[in-house]
C-alpha positions as CSV (number, residue, x, y, z in Angstrom):
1,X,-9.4,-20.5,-13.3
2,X,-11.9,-18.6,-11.3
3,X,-10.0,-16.2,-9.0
4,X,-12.3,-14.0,-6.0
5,X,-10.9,-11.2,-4.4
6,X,-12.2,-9.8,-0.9
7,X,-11.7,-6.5,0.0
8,X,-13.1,-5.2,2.9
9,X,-12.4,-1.9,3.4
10,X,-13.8,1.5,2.4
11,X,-10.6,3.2,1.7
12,X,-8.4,4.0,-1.7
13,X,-5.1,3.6,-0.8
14,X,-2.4,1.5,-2.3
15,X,-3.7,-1.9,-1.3
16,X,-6.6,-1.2,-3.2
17,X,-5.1,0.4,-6.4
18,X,-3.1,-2.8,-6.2
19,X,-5.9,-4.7,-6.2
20,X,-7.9,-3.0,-9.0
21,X,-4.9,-3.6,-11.0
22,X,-4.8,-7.3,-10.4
23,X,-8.2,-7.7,-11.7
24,X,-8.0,-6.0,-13.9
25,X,-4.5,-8.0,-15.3
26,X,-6.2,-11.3,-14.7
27,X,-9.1,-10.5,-16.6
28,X,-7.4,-9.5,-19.8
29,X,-4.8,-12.8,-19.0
30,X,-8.7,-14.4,-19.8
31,X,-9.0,-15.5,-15.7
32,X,-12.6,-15.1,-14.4
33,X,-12.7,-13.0,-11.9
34,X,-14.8,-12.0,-8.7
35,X,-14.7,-9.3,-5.8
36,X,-16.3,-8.9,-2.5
37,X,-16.2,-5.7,-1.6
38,X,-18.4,-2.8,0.5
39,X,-21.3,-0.9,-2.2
40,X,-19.8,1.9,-3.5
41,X,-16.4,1.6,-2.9
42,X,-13.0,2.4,-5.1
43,X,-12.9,-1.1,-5.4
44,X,-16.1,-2.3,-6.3
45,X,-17.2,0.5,-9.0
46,X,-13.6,0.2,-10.4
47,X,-13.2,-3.8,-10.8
48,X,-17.2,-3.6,-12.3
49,X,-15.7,-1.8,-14.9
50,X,-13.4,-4.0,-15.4
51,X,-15.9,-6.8,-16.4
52,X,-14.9,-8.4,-13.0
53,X,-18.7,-9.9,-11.0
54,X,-18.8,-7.7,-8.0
55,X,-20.7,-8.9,-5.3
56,X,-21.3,-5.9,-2.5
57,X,-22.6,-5.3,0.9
58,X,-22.6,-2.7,4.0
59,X,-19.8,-1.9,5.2
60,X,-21.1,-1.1,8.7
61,X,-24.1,-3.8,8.7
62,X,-22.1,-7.2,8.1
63,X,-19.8,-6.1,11.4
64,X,-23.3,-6.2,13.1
65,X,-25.5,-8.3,11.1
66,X,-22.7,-10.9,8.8
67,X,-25.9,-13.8,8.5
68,X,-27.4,-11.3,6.6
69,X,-24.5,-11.5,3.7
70,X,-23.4,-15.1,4.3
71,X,-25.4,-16.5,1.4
72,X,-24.3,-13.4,-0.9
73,X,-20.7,-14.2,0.1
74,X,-21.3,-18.5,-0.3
75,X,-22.8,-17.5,-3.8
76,X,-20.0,-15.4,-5.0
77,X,-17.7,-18.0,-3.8
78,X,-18.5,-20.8,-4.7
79,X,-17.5,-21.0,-8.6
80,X,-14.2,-19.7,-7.3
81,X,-10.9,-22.3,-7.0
82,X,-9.2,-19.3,-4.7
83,X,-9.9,-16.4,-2.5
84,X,-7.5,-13.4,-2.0
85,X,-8.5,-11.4,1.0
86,X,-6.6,-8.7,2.0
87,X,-5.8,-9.2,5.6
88,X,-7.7,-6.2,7.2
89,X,-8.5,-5.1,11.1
90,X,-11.6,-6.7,12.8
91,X,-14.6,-4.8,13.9
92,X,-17.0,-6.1,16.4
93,X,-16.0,-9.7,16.1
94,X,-16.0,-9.7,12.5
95,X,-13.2,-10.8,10.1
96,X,-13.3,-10.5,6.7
97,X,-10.7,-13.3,6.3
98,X,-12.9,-15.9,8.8
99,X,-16.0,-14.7,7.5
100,X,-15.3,-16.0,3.8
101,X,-13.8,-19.3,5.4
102,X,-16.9,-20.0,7.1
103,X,-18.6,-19.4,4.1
104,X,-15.9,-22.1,2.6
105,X,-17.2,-24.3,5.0
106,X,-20.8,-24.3,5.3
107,X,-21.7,-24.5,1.8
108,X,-18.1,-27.2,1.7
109,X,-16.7,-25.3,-1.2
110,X,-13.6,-26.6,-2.7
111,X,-12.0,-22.6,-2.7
112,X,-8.6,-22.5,-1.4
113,X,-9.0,-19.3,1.2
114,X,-5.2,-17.1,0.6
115,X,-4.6,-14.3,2.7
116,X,-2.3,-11.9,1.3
117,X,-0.6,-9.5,3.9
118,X,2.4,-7.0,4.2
119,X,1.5,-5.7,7.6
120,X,2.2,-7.0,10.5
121,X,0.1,-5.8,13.6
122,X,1.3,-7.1,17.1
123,X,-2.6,-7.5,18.3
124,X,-4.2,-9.7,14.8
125,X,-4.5,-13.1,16.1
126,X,-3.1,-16.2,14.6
127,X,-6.5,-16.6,13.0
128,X,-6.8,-13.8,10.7
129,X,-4.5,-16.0,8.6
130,X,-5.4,-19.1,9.6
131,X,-9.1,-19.1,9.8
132,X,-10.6,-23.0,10.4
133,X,-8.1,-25.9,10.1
134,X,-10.9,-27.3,7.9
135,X,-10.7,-24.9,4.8
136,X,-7.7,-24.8,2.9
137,X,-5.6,-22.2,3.2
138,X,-2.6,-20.8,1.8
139,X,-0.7,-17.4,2.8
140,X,0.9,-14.9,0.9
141,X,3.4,-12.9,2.3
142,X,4.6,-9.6,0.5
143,X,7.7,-8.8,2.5
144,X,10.0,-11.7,3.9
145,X,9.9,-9.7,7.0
146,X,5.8,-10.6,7.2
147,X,6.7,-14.4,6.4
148,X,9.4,-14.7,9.2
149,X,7.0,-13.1,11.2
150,X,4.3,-15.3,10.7
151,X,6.3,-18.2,11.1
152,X,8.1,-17.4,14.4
153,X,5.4,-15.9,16.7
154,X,2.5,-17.4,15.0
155,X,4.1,-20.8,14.5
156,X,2.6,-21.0,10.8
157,X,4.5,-23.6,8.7
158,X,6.4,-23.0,6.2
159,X,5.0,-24.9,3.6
160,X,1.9,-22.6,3.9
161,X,3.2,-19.4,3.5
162,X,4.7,-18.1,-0.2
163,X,6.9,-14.9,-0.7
164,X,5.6,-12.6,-3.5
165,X,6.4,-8.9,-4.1
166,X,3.7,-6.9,-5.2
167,X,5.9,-4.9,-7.7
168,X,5.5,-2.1,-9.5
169,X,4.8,-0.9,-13.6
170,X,8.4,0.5,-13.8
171,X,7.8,1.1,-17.8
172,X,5.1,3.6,-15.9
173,X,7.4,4.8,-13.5
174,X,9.1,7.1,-15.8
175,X,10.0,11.1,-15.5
176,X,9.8,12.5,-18.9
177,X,9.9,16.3,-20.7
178,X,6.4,16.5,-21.2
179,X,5.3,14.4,-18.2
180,X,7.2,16.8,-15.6
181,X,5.8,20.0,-17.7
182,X,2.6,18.6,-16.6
183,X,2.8,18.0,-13.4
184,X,3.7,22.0,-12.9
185,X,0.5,22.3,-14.3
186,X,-1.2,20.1,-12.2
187,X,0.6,20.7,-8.9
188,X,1.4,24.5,-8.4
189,X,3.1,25.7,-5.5
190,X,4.7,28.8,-4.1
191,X,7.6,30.1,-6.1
192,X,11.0,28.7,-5.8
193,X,9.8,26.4,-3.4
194,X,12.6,23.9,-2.2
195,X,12.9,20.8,-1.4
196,X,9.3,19.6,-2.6
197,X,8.4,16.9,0.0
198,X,6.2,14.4,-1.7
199,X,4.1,12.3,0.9
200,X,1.1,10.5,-1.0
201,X,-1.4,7.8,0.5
202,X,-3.6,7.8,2.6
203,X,-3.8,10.4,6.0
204,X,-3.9,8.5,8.9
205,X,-2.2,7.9,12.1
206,X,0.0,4.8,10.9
207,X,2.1,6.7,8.2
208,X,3.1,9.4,10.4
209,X,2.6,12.6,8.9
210,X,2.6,14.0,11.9
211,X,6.9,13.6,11.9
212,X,6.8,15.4,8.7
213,X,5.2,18.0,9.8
214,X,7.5,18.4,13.0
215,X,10.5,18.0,10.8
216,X,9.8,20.2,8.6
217,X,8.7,23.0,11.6
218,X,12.3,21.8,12.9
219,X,14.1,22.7,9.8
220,X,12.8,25.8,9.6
221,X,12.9,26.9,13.6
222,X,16.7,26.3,13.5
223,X,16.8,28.3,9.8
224,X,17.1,25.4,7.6
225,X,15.8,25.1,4.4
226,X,13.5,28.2,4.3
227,X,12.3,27.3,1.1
228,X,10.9,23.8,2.0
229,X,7.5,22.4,1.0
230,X,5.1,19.8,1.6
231,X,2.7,18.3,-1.2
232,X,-0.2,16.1,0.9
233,X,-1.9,14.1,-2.2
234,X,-4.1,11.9,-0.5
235,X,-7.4,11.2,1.6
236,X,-8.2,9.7,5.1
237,X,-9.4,10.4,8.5
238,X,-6.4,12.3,9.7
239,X,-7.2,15.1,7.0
240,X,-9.0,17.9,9.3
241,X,-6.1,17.1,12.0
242,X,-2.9,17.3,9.9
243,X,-4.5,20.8,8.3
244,X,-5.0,22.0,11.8
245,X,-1.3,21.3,12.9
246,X,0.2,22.7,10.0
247,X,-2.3,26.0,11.0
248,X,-0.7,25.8,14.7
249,X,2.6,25.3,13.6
250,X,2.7,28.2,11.1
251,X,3.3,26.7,8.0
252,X,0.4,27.4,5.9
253,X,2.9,28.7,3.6
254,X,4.6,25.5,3.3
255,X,2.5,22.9,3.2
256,X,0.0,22.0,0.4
257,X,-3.0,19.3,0.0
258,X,-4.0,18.0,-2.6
259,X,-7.1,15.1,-3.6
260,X,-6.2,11.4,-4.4
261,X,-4.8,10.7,-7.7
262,X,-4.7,7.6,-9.7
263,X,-1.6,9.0,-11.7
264,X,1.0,9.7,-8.9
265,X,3.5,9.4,-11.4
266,X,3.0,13.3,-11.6
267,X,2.9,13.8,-8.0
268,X,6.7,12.6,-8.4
269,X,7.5,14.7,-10.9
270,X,6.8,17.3,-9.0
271,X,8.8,16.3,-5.7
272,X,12.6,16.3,-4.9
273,X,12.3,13.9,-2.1
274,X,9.0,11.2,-1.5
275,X,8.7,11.0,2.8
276,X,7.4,8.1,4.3
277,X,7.8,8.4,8.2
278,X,5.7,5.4,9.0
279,X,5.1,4.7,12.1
280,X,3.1,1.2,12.2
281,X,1.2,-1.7,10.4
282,X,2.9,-1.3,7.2
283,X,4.2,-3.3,4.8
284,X,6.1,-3.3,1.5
285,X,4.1,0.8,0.9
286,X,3.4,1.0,-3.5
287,X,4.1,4.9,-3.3
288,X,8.1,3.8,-2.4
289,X,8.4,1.5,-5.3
290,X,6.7,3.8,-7.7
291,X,9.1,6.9,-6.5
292,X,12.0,4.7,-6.8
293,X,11.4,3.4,-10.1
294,X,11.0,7.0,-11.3
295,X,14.6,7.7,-9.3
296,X,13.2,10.0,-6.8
297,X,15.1,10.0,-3.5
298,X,13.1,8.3,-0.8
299,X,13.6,9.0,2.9
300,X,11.2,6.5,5.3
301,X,11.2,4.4,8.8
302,X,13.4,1.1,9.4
303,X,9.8,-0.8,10.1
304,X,8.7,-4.2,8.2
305,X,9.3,-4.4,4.9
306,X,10.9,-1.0,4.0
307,X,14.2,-2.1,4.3
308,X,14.3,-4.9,2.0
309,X,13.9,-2.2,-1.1
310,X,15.3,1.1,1.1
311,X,19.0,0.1,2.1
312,X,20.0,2.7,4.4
313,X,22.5,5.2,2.6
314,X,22.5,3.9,-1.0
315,X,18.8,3.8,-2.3
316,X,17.3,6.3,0.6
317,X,17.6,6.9,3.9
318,X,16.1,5.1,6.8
319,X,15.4,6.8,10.0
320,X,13.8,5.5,13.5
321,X,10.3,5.3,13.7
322,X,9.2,8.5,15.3
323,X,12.6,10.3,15.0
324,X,11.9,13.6,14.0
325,X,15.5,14.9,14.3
326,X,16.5,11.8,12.3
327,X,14.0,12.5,9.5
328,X,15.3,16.3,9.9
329,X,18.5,15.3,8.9
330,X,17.7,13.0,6.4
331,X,15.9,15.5,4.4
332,X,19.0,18.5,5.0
333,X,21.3,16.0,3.8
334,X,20.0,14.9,0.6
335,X,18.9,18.8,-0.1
336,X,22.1,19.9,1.0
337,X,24.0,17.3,-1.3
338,X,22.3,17.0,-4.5
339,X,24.3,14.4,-5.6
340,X,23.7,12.2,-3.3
341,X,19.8,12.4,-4.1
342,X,20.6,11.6,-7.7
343,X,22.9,9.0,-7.3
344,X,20.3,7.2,-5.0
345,X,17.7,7.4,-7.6
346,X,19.9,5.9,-9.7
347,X,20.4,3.3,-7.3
348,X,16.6,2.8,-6.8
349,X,16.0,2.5,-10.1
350,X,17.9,-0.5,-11.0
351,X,16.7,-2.3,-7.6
352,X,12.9,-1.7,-9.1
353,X,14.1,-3.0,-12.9
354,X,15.8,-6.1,-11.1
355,X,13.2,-6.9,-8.4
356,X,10.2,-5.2,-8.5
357,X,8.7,-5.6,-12.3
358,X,5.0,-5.4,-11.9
359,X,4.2,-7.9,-15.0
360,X,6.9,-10.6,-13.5
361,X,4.9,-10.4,-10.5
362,X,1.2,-10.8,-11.2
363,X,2.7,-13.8,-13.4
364,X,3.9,-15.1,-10.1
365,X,0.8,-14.9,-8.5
366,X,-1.2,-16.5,-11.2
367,X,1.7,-19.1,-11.0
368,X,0.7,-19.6,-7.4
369,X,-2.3,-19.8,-7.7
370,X,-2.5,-22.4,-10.2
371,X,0.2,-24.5,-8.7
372,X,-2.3,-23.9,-5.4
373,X,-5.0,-25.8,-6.9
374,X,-3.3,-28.8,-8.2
375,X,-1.9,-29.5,-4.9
């Protein structure tokens, strides 16, 4: 089987890491694989060293100028039996997910076009997953909140949308002597620091780092917690802005950035507590099921996905979305109550062992897509 994936987007995230991974799984399961992605991006330099045929392009161009690429994308293609695109915000009319079906169409390839999507964001239109009637299409959904979704207010049939976790590598995911000795090494912070509040991914406006840092300014106004600190390991637009608050707010002593990391698993080894306050368009987030599967407590937002692996009170907390007291408390309690912290980890972990295995789930999606083609 010839499997392409499409990726457009310039950032490294979890999505993306996800992605890298898969190609990287399918190549060595002896799949040929393509990507479609923007020139020198995480994706594309990563998957070419995979041994995966990268096909790249502008970024900013094809939003302006796609007839420039179509033949690019048509070539790439068209040897390929399915397409996984990563259902990603349009920009000036363009789509990556219509774009590479009308590519399908013109040159009347036979690739089945799959849109795989955890977000769900209130504006997309019904054809960012359902592109042209006249190219096949499949959709996979990586929460079962996304798939109801789909199906009530979009009206997509059932038939044509599949339920598969992402998963994580959970024999990965695992705190060790020598693995938490390095992550002191790697991630020093201010003496006798605690909690250590994890958040990792990418800074932006939709995962709500903004809460954390008002939480955090909360706990320490009313004289909670005087000890707390904040680990930022990540990369994004909202960088300059969430380095400016924490100056305004005062808590340069308490908050700490650090660059993108491909082994987060030390970024947990480091934390007491992984916070997630998202506040929109998110899914099923990597960095919750990696934290979990290494039994760190997790505190995040009752929004899409999140609940089907957090459950409120026994594998984390869930707060509001855009509850800072909520998120407050959330953090004071599991400090405050260590037991409670370890006993969700606990907790966590097993979920992750049961549900969330990485290798049973990239065998599911090669299972798809197989079973796709045959149809």
């Amino acid at each position: 089987m010839q499997i392409a994936f499409i990726e457009d987007t310039p950032l490294r995230g979890g999505t993306q890491i996800w992605v890298t991974e898969a190609v990287k799984t399918f190549i060595e399961a002896g799949e040929q694989v393509s990507v479609i992605a923007p020139e020198a991006t995480f994706v594309a330099t990563t998957c070419a060293g995979y041994g995966a045929a990268v096909t790249t392009y502008d970024f900013a161009d094809i939003a302006i100028h796609p007839d420039r690429y179509r033949e690019a994308w048509s070539s790439a293609l068209s040897p390929c039996e399915v397409a996984v695109t990563t259902v990603h915000p349009p920009r000036y009319g363009f789509h990556c997910v219509g774009f590479g079906a009308a590519c399908i169409k013109a040159g009347r390839l036979k690739t089945v076009m799959i849109p795989k999507t955890g977000s769900i964001v209130p504006w997309y239109r019904r054809e960012y997953y359902l592109p042209d009637p006249e190219v096949e299409t499949r959709i996979i959904c990586i929460t079962g909140f996304t798939r109801k979704y789909l199906q009530q207010v979009y009206q997509i049939p059932a038939s044509m949308l599949a339920l598969i976790y992402q998963g994580t590598e959970v024999d990965r995911f695992i705190s060790t002597a020598a693995s938490r000795a390095e992550a002191l090494k790697r991630y020093p912070l201010k003496k006798n620091s605690t909690p250590v509040l994890g958040s990792i991914g990418a800074l932006e406006n939709r995962k709500g780092q903004i809460i954390l840092l008002q939480a955090v300014k909360l706990l320490l106004d009313t004289g909670k917690l005087p000890d707390i600190q904040v680990m930022f390991v990540g990369e994004g637009p909202d960088e300059a802005m969430l380095k400016a608050v924490t100056k305004v707010y005062g808590l340069e002593e308490h908050v700490s950035f650090f660059p993108f990391t491909n082994q987060p698993n030390y970024v947990f080894d480091r934390i007491d507590i992984l916070t997630l306050p998202s506040l929109y368009k998110e899914g099923l987030p990597n960095v919750l099921l990696e934290a979990m599967s290494m039994k760190v407590p997790v505190i995040s937002t009752r929004l899409a996905g999140i609940p089907e692996v957090v459950i409120d009170g026994e594998t984390g907390f869930l707060t509001e979305v855009g509850n800072v007291e909520q998120f407050a408390e959330a953090i004071a309690k599991i400090t405050e109550n260590p037991e409670i912290g370890i006993e969700m980890g606990q907790k966590a972990r097993i979920l992750i062992e049961n549900k969330m295995n990485k290798k049973h789930q990239f065998e599911a999606f090669l299972e798809f897509f197989h079973k796709t083609i045959i149809r």
